[in-house]
N, C-alpha and C positions, 0 to 999 in steps of 0.2 A: 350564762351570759351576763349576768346583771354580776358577777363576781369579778369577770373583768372589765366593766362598767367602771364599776367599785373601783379596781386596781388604776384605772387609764387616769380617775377624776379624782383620784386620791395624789398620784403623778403630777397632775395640773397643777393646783392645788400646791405641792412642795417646790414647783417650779417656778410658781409665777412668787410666791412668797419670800422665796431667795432674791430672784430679783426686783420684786419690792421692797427688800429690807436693801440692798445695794443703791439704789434710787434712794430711798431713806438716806443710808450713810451719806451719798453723795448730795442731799439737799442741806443736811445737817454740816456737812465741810462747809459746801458754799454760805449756808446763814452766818455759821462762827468767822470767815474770811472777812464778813461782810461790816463786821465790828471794830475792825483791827484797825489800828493809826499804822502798825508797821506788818508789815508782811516778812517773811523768811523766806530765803531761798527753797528750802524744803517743801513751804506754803504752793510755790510755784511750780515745782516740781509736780506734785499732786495736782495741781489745777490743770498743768500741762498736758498727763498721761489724760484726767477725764478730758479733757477736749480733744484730746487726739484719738479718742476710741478706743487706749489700752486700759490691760486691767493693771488699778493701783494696786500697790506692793510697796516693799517696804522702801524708803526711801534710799538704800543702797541698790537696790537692785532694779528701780526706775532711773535710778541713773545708770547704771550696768546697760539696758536696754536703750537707752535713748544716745548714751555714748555711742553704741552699736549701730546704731541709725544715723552717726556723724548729727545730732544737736547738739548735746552739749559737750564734743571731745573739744579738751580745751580747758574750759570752765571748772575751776578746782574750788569755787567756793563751800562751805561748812554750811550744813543743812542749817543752822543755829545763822548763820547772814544774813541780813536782812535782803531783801532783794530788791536789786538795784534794776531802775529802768532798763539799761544797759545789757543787763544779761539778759531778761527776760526778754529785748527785743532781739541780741542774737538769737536764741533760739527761734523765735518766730521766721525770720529773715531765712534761717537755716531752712526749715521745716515747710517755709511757705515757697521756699526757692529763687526768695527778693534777690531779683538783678537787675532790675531797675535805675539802682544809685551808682553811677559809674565808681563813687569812693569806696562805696561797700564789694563790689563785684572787684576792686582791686585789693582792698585791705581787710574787706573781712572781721574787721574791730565790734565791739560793742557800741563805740562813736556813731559809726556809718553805719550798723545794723539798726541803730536807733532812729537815724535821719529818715534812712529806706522805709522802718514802718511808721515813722510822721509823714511822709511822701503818699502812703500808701493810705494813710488816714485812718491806721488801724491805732498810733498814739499823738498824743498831740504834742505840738511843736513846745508846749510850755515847758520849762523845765531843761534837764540834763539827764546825760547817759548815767548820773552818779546819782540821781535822786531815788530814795529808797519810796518804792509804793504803797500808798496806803493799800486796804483791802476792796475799798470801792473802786478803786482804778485798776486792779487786777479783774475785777470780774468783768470791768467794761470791757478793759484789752481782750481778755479770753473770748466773750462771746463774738469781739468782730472776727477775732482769728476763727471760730465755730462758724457765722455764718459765712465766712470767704471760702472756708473746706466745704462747707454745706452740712454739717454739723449740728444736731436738734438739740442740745443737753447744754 
């Protein structure tokens, strides 16, 4: 008995450690984000999947998955882009299923996906669809989009 004891808390033990080292990774993404004057699309992408409860991968293939989900079909920017309010608030508009802004429920734009989430008070009205985000405004946007899904990370 105490051999499968051994086997179960040895089990534990490699389990909780994997996902302590992911918690890790994913603290250590958010610190370096948190430095940044410019963010990259790529940036957001990754920030994306952790708030939406997927598991990151490589940056072609969170985009593979989130095209498939209708967020970002459309959106053909270079992981190396900096990211623009605009894209990142389409996404969120997509994802969050903003139809609230009659402009965006007819057009669909990064313009009116932006206004929908300054509406929504998830970004703020300062600024434009074209301004590139520093990395403290990406984690604040991230986290309203975390608690409006109800999202703890």
């Amino acid at each position: 008995m105490t051999k499968f004891a051994l086997i179960i808390s040895s089990f534990c033990i490699l389990v909780s450690s994997h996902l302590f080292a992911q918690n890790i990774a994913n603290i250590e993404f958010i610190n370096n984000i948190a430095d940044k004057n410019k963010t990259t699309f790529e940036n957001g992408i990754h920030f994306f999947m952790l708030t939406a409860g997927k598991k990151v991968q490589s940056f072609e293939d969170n985009m593979k998955l989130l095209n498939r989900e209708g967020i970002t079909s459309g959106i053909n920017y270079s992981k190396e882009s900096p990211l623009k309010r605009g894209a990142l608030a389409l996404m969120i508009a997509r994802y969050l299923k903003l139809g609230d802004s009659i402009f965006y429920a007819i057009f669909k734009t990064e313009r009116y996906a932006y206004r929908a989430c300054a509406a929504n008070n998830i970004m703020s009205y300062d600024g434009s669809e074209w301004d590139t985000l520093h990395g403290s405004e990406l984690i604040e946007i991230m986290t309203k989009v975390s608690e409006l899904t109800g999202g703890d990370e």
